[in-house]
N, C-alpha and C positions, 0 to 999 in steps of 0.2 A: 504493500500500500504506500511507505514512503516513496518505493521509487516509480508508482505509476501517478505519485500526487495528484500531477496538472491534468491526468487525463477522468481522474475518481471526480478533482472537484467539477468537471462538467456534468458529470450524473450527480452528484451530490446537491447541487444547483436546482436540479430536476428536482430531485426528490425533496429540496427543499422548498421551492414553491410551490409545490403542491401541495405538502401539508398545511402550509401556509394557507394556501387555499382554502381547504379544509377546515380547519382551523378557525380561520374567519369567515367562512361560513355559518359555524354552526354561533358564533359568537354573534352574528349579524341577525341572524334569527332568533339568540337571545331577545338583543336589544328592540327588533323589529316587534315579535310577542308582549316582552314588558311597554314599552309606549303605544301599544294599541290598545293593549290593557287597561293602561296609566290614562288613555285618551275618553275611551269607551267608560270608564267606571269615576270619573274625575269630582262627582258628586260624592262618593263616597267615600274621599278625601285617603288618611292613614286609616283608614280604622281597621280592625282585626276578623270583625265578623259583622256580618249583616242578616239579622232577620225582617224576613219579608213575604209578604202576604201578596198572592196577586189579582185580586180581591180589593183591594189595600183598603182594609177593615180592620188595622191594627187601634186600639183606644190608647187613654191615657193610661188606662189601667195597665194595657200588654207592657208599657212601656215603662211601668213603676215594676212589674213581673219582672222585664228584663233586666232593672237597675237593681233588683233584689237579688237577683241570681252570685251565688259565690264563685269568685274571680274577675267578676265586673267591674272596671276601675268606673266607665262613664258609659252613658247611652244616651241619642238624642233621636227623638222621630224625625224623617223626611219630611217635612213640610212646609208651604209656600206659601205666601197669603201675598192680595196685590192692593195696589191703594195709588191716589193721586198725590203725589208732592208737589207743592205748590211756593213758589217765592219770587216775588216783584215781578208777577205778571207771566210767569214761565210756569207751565204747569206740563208735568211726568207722569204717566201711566207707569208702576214701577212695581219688579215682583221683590216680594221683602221672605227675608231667612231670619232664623232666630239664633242668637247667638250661642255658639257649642260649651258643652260642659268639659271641653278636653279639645287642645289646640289640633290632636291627629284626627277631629272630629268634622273639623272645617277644610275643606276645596279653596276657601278666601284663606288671603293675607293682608296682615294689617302695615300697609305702606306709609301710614303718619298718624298721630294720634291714639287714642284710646279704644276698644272695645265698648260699646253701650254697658252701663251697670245699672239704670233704673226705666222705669218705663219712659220716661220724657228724653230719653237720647237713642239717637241712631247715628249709624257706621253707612257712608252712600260709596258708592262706588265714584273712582276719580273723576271720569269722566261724565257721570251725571252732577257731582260735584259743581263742574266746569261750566254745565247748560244749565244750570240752577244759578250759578255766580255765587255761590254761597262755601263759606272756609269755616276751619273748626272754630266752635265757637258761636256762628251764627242759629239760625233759626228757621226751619221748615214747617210748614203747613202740612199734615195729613189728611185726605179727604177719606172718608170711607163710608160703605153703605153698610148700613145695621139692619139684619129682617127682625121685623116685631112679632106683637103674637098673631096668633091666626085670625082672622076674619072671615064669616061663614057670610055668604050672601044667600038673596031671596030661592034661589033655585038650589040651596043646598052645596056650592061651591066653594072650594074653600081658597082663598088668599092672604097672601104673607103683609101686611102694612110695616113701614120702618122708615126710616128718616139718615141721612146725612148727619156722621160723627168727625168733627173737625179736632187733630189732636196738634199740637204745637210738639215740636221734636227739636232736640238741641246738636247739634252735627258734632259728634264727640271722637272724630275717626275717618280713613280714608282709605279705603282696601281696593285690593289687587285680585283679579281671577285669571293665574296662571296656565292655568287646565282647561280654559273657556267651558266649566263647567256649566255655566248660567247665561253663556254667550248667545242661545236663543232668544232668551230674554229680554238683553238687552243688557246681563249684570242684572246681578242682588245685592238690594242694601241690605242691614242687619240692625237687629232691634232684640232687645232684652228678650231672652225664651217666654219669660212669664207675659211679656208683651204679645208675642207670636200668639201664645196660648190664648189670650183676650179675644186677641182678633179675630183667629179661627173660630172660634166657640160662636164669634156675632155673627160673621159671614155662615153656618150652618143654621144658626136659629134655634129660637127657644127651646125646641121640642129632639133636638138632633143633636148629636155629639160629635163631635172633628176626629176622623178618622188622618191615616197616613199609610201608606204602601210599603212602608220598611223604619226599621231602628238599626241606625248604627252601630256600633261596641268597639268601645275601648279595652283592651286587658291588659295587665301588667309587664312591663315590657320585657322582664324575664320570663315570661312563661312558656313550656318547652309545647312539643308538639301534643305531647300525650296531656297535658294541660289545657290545651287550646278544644279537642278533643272533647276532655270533659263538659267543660263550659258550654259546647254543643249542643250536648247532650241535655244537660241541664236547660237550655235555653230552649230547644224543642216540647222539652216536659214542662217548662214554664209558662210558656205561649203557645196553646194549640191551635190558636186561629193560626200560625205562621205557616205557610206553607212549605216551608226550606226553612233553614240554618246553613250559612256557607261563608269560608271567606270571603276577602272581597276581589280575589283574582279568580275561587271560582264564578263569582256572579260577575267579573268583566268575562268569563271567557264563555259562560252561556251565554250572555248579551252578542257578543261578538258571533257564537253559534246561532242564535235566533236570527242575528240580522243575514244569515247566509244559508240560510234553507238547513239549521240543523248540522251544518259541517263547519267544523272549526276550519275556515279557508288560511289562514295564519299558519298555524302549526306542518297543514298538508303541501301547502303550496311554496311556502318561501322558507321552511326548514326540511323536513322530508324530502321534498324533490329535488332542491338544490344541492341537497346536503349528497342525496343519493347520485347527484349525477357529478360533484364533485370528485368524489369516490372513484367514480370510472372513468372520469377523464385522469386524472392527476396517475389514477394505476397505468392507463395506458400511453401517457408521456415516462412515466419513470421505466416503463417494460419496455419502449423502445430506446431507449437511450441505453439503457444498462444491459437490450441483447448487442448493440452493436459496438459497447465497451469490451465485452466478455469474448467479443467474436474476434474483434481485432486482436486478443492477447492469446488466440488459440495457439498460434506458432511456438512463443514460449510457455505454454503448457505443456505443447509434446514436446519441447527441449527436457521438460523438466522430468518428464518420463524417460528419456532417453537416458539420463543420470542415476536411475534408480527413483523417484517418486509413483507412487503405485495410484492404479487410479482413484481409491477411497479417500486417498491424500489430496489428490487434487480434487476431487470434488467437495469434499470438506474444508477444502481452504479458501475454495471458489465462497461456497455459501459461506463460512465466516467471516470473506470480507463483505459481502453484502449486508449481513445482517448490523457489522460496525458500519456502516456507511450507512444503513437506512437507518439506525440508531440516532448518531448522532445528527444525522440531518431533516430528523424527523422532529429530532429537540429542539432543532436550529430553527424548524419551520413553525414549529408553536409558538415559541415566542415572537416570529415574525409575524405571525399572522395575529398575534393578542396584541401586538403594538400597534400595528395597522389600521384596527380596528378604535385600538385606545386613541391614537393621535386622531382618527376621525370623529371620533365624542368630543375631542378639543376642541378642533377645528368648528364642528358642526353648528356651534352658537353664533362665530363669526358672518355663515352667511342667512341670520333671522329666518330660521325656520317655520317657525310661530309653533312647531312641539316639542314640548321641555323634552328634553332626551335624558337619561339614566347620564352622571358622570364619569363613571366606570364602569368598563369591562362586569359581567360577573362570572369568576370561573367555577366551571363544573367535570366534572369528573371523566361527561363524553367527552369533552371540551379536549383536554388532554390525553386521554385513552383513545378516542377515536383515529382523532389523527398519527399517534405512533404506532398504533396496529396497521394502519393501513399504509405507513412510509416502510417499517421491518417488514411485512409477509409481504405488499408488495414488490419491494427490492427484491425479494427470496425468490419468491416465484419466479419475476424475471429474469433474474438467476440461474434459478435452475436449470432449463432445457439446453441452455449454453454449457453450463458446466458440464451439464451429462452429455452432451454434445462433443466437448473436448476433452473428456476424460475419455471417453471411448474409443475417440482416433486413434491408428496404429500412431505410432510416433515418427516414421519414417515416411509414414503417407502422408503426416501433419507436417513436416517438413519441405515435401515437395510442395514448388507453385499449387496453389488450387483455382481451379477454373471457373470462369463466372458463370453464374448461375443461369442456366438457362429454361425455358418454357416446357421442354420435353422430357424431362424428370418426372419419375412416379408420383413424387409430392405434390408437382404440380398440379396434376389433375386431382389429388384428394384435397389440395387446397383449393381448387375452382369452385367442385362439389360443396365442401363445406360453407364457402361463401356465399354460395347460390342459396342452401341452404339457413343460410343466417339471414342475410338479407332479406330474401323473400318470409320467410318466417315470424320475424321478427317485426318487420313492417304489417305483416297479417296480426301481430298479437297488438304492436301498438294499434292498427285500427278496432280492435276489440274494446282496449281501453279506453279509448275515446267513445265508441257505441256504450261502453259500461257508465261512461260515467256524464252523458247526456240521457242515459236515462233515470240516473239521478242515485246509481250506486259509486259512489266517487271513491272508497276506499279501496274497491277494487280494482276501479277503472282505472285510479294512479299509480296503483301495481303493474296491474297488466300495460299503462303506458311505458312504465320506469324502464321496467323488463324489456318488453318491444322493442325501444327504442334504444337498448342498451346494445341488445343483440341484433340486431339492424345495423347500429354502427360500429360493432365487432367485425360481421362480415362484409361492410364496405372497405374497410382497411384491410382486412386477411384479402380479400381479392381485388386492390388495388396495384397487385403488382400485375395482373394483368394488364389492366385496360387503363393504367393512370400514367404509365409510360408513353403508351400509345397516343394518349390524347394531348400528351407536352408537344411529342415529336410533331402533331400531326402541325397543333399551332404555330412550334418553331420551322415548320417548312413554310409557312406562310411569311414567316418574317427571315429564310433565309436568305433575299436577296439582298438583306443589308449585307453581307462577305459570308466570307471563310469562317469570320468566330461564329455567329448565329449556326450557319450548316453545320459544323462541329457540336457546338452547345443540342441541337437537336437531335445527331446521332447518339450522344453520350447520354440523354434520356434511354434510347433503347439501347444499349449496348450492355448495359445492367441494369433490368429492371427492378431488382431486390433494393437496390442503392438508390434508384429513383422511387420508388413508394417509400421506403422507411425516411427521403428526407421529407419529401410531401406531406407523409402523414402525421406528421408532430403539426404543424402548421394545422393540417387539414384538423384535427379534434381542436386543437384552441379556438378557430374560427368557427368549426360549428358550436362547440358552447358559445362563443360570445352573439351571434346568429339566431342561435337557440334561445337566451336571456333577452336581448332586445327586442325580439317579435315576441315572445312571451310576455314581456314586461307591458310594449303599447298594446297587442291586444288585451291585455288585461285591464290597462287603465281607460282604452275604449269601454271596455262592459261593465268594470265599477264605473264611470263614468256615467254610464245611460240607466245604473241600479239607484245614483245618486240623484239621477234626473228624476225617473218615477219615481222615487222617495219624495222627494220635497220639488212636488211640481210649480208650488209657487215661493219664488225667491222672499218676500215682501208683503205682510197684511197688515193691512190698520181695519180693525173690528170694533162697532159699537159696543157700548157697555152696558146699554140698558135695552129693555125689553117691549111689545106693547101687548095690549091685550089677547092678541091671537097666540102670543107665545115665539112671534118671529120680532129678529134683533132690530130696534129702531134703526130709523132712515140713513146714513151717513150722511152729514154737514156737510156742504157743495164747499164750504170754504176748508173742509182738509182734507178735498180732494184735491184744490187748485195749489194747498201748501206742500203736498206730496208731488204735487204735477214739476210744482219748479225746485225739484233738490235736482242739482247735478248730479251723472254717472248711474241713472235709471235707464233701462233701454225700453222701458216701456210702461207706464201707468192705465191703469181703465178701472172704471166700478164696476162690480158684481152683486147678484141679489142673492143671497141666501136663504133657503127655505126649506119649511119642513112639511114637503108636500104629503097628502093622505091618496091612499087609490079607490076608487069608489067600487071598492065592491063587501063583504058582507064581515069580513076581520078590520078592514079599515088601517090596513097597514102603511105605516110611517115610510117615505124617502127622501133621504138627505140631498137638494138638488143645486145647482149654482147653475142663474139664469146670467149669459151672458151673450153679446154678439160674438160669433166665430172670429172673425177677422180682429178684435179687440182680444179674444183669450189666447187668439195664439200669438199675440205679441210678447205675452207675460209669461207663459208659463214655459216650461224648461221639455217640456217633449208637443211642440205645435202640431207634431205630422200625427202623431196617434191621436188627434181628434179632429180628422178631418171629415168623417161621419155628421159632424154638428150642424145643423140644418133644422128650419122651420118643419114640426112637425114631425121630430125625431126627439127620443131621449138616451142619451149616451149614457150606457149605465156598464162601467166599469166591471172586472169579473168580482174583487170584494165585497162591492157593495152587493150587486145580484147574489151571492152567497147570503152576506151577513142578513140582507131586507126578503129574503124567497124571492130571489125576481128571474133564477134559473129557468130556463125553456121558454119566455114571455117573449111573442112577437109584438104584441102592442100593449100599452097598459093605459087607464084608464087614471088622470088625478083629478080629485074634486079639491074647491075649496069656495070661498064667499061667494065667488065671482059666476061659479058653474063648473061647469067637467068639461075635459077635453082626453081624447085619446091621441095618442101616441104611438108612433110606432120605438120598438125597440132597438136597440145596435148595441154588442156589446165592446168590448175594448179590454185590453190585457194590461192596462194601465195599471199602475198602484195608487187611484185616487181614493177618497174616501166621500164623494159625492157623486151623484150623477150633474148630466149636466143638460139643459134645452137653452133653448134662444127667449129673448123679452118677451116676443108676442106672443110663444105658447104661455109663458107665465103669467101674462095680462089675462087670458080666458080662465085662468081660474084665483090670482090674487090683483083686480085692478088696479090696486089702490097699492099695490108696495112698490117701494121704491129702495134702489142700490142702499145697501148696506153695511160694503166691503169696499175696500179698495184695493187692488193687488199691485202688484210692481214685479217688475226682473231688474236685477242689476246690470250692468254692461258687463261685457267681457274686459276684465282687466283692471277695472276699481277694487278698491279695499273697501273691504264687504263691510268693516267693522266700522270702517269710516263712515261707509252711506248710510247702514241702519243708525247711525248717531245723529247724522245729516238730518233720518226721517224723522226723528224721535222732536231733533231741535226744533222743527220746522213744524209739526203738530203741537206743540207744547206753547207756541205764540197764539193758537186760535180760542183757546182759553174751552177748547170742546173736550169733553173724557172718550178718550177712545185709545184703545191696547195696538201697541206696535209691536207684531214677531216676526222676527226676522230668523226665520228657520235658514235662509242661507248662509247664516253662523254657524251653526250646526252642522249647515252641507260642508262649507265650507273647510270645516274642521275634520271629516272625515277626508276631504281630498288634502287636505296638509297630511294627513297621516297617511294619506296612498302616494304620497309627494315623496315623505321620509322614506316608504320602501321602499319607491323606486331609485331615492338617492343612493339608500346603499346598495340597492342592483347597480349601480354605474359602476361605485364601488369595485362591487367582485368584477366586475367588466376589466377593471385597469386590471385586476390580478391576472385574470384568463387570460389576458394579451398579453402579459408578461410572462404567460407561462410557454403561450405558442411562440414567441419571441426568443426564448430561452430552449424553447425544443427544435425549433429550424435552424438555429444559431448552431446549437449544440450539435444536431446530426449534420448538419453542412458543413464543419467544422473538420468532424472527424471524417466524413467524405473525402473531404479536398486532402487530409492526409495521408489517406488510404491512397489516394493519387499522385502520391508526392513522383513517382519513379515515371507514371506513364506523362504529366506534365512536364517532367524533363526530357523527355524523351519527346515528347513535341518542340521544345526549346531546339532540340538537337538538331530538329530539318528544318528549322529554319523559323519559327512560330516566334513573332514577338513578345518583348514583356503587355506591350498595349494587346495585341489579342489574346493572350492567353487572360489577363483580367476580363476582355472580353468575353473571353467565351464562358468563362466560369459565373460571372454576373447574371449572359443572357441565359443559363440554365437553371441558375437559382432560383430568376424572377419566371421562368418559366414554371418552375416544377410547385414555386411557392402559389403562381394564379391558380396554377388549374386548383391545386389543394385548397386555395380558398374560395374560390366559386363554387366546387363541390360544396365545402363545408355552410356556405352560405345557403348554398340548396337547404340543406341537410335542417341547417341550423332555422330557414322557416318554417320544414315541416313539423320539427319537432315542438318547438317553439308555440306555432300554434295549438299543438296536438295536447300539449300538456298545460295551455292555458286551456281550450275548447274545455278538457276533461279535471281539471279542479276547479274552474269558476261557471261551470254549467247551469248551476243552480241559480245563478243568475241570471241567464236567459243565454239571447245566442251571443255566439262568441266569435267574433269576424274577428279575420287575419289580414291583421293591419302589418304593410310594410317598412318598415323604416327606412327609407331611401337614406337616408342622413349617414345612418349606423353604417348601412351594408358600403355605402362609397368609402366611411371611412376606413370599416375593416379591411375592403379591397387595396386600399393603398397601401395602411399597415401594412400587409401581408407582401407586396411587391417592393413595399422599400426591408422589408426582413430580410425578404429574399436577393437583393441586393447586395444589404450589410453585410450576412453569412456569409455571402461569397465573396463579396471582394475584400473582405479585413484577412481571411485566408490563404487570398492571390495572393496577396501583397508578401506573403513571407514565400512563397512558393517562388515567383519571380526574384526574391534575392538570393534563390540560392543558383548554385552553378549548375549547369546541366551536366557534369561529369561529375560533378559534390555527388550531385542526386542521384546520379544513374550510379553509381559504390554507393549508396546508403543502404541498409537494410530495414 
């Protein structure tokens, strides 16, 4: 090993960025899982455990239950109460939180001042602060509505009477929401618990009690796992309304499972598959590297027989260097890849990501085990066949020249077969995988992708020394007419086809991974993209707050539509009626409807083309809605209301709304008299969302009218920051994979042109200049590096899409988006590698002498 140093550290190289790879991998999907989690559960701050009801029927009582339970440091209910703030003429619709009994209890930071400690003080968020004009110390107005006692009228009906409770609040505090926990909202101020509790109690009414959907929990920050366990336990037996007891990473990571059809897409997609295909890329740059190490030192293995060395000796001395080589450069590549990963945490704040990231690494035990298992047995294996290879050679017949490998060998035809076999096979399973997992069995489908497409791109390299010679030669005869080096450079593709695939195919696996990862990545961010769109179809609502007799929201104020009309960075404003149509027939069943003009709704909403159904005398009723209202198999439906009936024809839609939708003039034949009630908005492409919904808030808060602004594209928003950060560290592993195909063409182009040192001299000899001999060896580089990366680019969009199509299926369809950006760049990467390799080579081949060379051994 000392004295093959220089040629060990080029596989060691190998072997080290790969683990590295690896490595960082599984470290990136760490980080990727924890901040989806951290993003997804942001409400539920540090806390330890959360019981939760889905019902959300927890009382005050479950929640004295839970604060009685032994090991409980603190508990507080989820709950929200909303109120007008009002000061010098500005008036805020705002949702208020109560302040936590334990600081891991609260999503807020307190960024200046005090915490509330009596009921006449509140904590505002900065920037409502800011449209208030009000600092610590000043004075806010609370408006709120109190229900009274019941009033029975003449017909037996019963109604709530209540009045307008104005509370003066002392601004004692100025908080932060890191987590955009409350970012729909607008931000939450905060106000003394015992205050929240007031409020809540008015806003239910005399006769009702204020429920909450979950209690957080604090426990003592020593307490081990079998600890936490208990308390569990206890808190289930405590609280039977609770539906679960879990921590609060299991309820981020069911949250995250519900929003994805039940499949943790997290864990399957961006740790499992990448991790998995890591694995077999990284095994098969380190197996070609380290077969065509072990093969170049055959000569002096049969010397070493020739001395007395018996073949058990050499083949155990073979595998014992490999296993110190994969050893130590397996170590070498963990820490490579945990620092890589670490300095990208650093970095990452630099360029405002807008999601808190983890500041460290966290190591785990794959973490490290994984990747040395697979730098040691990989080495070994690769190893192997070589060693047993050159241990079995007579030693006199490993001394004579050996002849280049040609096509008409028995092997060859059993390697045809097998590749045919691979390939074709392989590509049958991965389409299996893909049918498996569009039909919405995804565990298995990303199996049977993994696999398919493992062994698919097994047998394109086992049988590239076919046909991957053939197709250099065929394009270097097109560009022969530049001279003698090109025609040279394209016989030397065929002249050794074993030496033209093994340098192609280190290139060709780096470029299909990085191929592979970029069309997976955009097609992915296409279909969370369009899951994000039917999620929250309107960017922007301002909603009345009060009610009229019929039970539908009063009128919206013409003047906050014309103040919403003028915020900048809107791409589109309109009113909307919302209504709670009845159908006339003998159940009288309820539909949630939004009456608007077509040409107006598809300005706002974020999917225009799936309601293009929307027409006078049509009612667009979405597939949940017809579910949750029975309006399955309905070609027309029939609503009454003050006005008279009108029928309808039905259309359904795959949408994710949670209303149906008609035009005014159906909604005129059965409510004349209502009028727009909503206002909706879409933001433009390219504004800061957090910006505009502030914009909206300031700009309704002058009209002195009470109406609720949610700005659910905070919300969206916040999910595509966090589809932002995976794909940042996809770019990430991107630079690794190119470094590693970098390092594998480098590497085998390297020992090639050595392997060549005698016949490169021996063209010096007839005459072959220093200028075309770097020629000829450049234009075969860049030849054998294109074709390997065009294939691999092939390769890398079937796969690519096959294993987005088949883990994000659950989200609808999954088009295979091309990255034209990506594929130009890898193509150039790959033809300046193929350049580099070769002529950083030439250059010492040309200064040696042509009679040095032709005596060298």
């Amino acid at each position: 090993m000392r004295r093959s140093l220089g040629r060990l550290a080029s596989a060691g190289i190998a072997i080290t960025i790969g683990t590295a790879f690896v490595a960082a991998t599984l470290l990136a999907g760490n980080v990727i899982t924890r901040t989806t989690y951290d993003q997804v559960a942001a409400g539920l701050a540090d806390s330890d455990l959360v019981v939760f009801d889905d019902n959300e029927s927890l009382t005050d009582a479950d929640v004295e239950a839970v604060r009685g339970v032994e090991g409980v440091v603190a508990a507080d209910p989820q709950a929200m109460s909303y109120t007008e703030l009002n000061h010098a003429g500005t008036s805020i619709f705002q949702g208020i939180v109560g302040t936590a009994s334990d600081e891991r209890l609260t999503p807020l930071e307190l960024s200046d001042g005090a915490w509330p400690a009596t009921a006449a003080e509140i904590a505002l968020p900065a920037d409502v602060a800011d449209r208030l004009g009000v600092g610590l110390g000043d004075e806010v107005a609370s408006s709120r509505w109190v229900a009274g006692e019941p009033v029975v009228a003449d017909d037996g009906s019963e109604t709530y009477e209540g009045g307008e409770v104005v509370d003066k609040l002392t601004v004692t505090g100025l908080v932060d929401d890191p987590y955009a926990a409350y970012g729909a909202m607008g931000g939450a101020a905060v106000v003394a618990q015992q205050t929240l509790a007031r409020w809540l109690a008015d806003e239910a009414g005399p006769d009702t009690e204020p429920t909450a959907g979950a209690v957080v929990v604090a426990l003592d920050p020593s307490a081990d796992a079998d600890a936490v366990d208990e308390v569990r336990a206890a808190l289930a037996a405590a609280v039977p309304a609770a539906t679960d007891v879990t921590t609060t990473e299991e309820y981020a990571e069911k949250s995250v499972a519900s929003m994805s059809g039940g499949q943790d897409i997290i864990f399957l997609v961006f740790v499992m598959t990448f991790a998995a295909v890591a694995l077999v890329v990284a095994g098969l740059v380190i197996a070609n590297t380290f077969q065509v190490l072990v093969a170049q030192r055959a000569r002096t293995l049969a010397l070493l027989r020739c001395v007395g060395a018996t073949t058990g000796q050499l083949y155990r001395s073979v595998l014992l260097e490999a296993a110190i080589l994969g050893t130590v450069a397996s170590v070498t590549g963990i820490v490579l890849g945990s620092a890589l990963v670490q300095a990208g945490l650093m970095i990452a704040p630099a360029f405002d990501l807008g999601v808190p990231l983890p500041q460290a690494i966290t190591l785990s035990w794959p973490v490290f085990v994984a990747p040395l298992a697979v730098g040691i047995v990989v080495t070994l294996v690769a190893a192997l066949t070589p060693a047993l290879a050159a241990a079995r050679v007579a030693p006199l017949a490993a001394l004579r020249p050996s002849d280049a490998p040609t096509l008409q060998k028995g092997a060859g035809r059993l390697r045809a077969v097998f590749a045919v076999l691979a390939t074709v096979g392989g590509l049958a399973v991965l389409g299996l995988g893909v049918a498996l997992g569009l039909s919405g069995t995804i565990d298995l489908g990303l199996l049977a992708a993994v696999g398919g497409g493992t062994v698919s791109l097994i047998g394109v390299i086992v049988g590239s020394v076919f046909w991957l010679p053939k197709v250099a030669a065929g394009i270097g005869r097109l560009v022969g007419a530049a001279g003698p080096s090109a025609r040279l450079a394209a016989a030397n593709t065929l002249r050794n086809p074993r030496r033209t695939a093994a340098t192609s195919t280190a290139l060709l696996i780096g470029v299909t991974l990085v191929g592979m990862m970029t069309t997976g990545a955009a097609s992915a961010r296409v279909s969370m993209d369009n899951e994000l769109d039917a999620r929250y179809p309107v960017d922007l609502e301002v909603a009345s707050t009060t009610y009229d007799d019929d039970g539908q929201q009063a009128a919206m104020p013409s003047v906050v539509t014309n103040a919403v009309d003028g915020v900048p960075g809107l791409r589109g404003v309109t009113e909307v009626t919302s209504v709670t149509a009845t159908t006339d027939d003998e159940n009288g069943s309820v539909v949630p409807a939004i009456a608007v003009a077509p040409d107006a709704l598809r300005a706002v909403v974020n999917t225009p083309d799936a309601l293009g159904d929307l027409r006078p005398g049509t009612l667009v009723v979405p597939d949940q809605v017809a579910t949750s209202y029975g309006l399955e198999g309905l070609d027309e439906i029939e609503l009454t209301g003050p006005g008279g009936t009108t029928t309808l024809d039905v259309v359904g839609s795959d949408v994710q709304y949670a209303w149906a939708f008609m035009v005014p003039e159906d909604l005129a034949a059965i409510y004349p008299d209502l009028r727009p009630n909503l206002v909706w908005a879409g933001v433009a492409d390219g504004e800061d969302v957090a910006a505009t919904v502030a914009a909206v808030q300031d700009a309704v808060s002058t009209t002195d009218e009470v109406v609720e602004v949610t700005g659910a594209v905070v919300e969206r928003n916040t999910f595509q920051q966090v589809i932002d950060v995976i794909l940042g560290i996809v770019v990430g592993l991107l630079a690794v994979a190119v470094l590693i195909a970098l390092i594998g063409v480098a590497n085998t182009l390297s020992l090639s042109v050595i392997e060549r040192t005698r016949e490169s001299a021996m063209l010096r000899a007839i005459g072959l200049s220093k200028g075309q001999l770097r020629a000829t060896l450049a234009i075969e580089g860049m030849l054998i590096a294109g074709v390997g990366a065009v294939l691999g680019v092939l390769l890398g969009l079937l796969y690519g899409w096959a294993g987005a199509a088949t883990a994000l299926s659950v989200m609808g369809e999954v088009p295979l988006v091309v990255p034209w950006t990506d594929i130009a760049l890898v193509l150039g990467v790959a033809l300046v590698a193929g350049l580099v390799a070769s002529v950083v080579p030439a250059r010492a081949a040309v200064r040696t002498h042509p009679v040095a060379a032709l005596a060298a051994e």
